[in-house]
C-alpha positions as a Python dict, from the first residue, in 0.01 Angstrom:
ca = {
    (1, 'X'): (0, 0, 0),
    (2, 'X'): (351, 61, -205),
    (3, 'X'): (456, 27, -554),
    (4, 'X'): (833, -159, -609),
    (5, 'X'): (1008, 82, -888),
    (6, 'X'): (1325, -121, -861),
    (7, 'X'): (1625, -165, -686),
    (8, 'X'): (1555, -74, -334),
    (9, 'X'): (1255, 229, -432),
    (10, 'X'): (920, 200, -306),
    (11, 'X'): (673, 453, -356),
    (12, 'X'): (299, 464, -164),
    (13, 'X'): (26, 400, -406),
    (14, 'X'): (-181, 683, -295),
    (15, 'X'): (122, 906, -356),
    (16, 'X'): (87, 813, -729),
    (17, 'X'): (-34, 1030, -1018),
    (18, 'X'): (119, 863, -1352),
    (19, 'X'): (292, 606, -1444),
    (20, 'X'): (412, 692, -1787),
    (21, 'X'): (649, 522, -2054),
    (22, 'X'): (938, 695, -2141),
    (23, 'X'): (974, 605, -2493),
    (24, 'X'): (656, 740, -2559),
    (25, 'X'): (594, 972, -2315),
    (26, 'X'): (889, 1213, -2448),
    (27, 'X'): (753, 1257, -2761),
    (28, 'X'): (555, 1541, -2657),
    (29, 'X'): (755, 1845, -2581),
    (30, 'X'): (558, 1923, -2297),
    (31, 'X'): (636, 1609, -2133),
    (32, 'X'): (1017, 1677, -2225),
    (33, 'X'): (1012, 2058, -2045),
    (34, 'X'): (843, 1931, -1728),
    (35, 'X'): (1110, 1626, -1694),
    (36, 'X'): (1408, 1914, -1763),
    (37, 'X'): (1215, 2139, -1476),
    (38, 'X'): (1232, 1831, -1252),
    (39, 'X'): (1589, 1774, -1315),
    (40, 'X'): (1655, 2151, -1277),
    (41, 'X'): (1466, 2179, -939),
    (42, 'X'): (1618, 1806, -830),
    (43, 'X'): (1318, 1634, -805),
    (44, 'X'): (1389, 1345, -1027),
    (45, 'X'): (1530, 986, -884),
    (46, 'X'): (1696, 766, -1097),
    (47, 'X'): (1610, 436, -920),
    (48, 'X'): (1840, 208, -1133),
    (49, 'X'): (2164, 311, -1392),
    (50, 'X'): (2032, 81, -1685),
    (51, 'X'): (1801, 164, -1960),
    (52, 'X'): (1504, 380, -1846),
    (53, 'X'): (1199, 223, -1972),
    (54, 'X'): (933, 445, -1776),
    (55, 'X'): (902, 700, -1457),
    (56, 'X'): (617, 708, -1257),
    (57, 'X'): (506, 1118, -1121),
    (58, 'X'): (442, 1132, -707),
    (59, 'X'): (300, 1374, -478),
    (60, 'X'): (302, 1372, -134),
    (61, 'X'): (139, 1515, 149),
    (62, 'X'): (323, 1884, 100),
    (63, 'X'): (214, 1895, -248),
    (64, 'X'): (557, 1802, -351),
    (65, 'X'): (643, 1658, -694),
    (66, 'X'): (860, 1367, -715),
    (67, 'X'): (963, 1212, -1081),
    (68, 'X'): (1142, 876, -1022),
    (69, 'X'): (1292, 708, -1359),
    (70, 'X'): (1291, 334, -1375),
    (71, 'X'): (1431, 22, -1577),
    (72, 'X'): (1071, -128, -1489),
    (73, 'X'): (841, -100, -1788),
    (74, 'X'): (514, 115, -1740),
    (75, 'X'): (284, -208, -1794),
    (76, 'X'): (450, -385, -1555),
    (77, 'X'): (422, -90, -1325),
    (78, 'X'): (97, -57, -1370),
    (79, 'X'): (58, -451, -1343),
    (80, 'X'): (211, -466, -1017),
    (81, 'X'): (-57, -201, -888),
    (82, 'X'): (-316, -380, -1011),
    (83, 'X'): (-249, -657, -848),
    (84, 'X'): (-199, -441, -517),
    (85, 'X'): (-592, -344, -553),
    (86, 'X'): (-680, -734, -613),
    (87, 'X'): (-531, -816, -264),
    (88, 'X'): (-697, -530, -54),
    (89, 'X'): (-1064, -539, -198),
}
């Protein structure tokens, strides 16, 4: 199954570790340093220009981190995957 992040982004579910809100989130300056690595190493995604409201952590197959930053609120997110396991039980 895939999670919509917005715009044209979709993720696969079982890719997904977090999906965190960014107005919280960044608080913590641990969460602040590993969103600078990300940047630093280009693995972050910007999937839309407007206010980011959360970003949701991947890996995939290789082990590979993937931070994608979205307008799309983390309970809304997290709504939307919910909903995802409703349909495929």
């Amino acid at each position: 199954m895939y999670l919509h992040l917005g715009q044209d982004t979709v993720v696969r579910l079982d890719e997904v570790v977090g999906i965190f809100d960014m107005e919280n989130a960044t608080i913590s300056k641990h969460t602040r340093q590993f969103l600078s690595d990300a940047q630093k190493n280009g693995r972050i995604f910007n999937v839309s220009m407007e206010m980011p409201k959360s970003f949701v952590v991947c890996v995939d197959d290789t082990h590979t981190e993937t931070v994608y930053i979205s307008q799309i609120s983390s309970a809304t997110l997290r709504k939307r995957t919910a909903f995802i396991e409703d349909i495929s039980i």
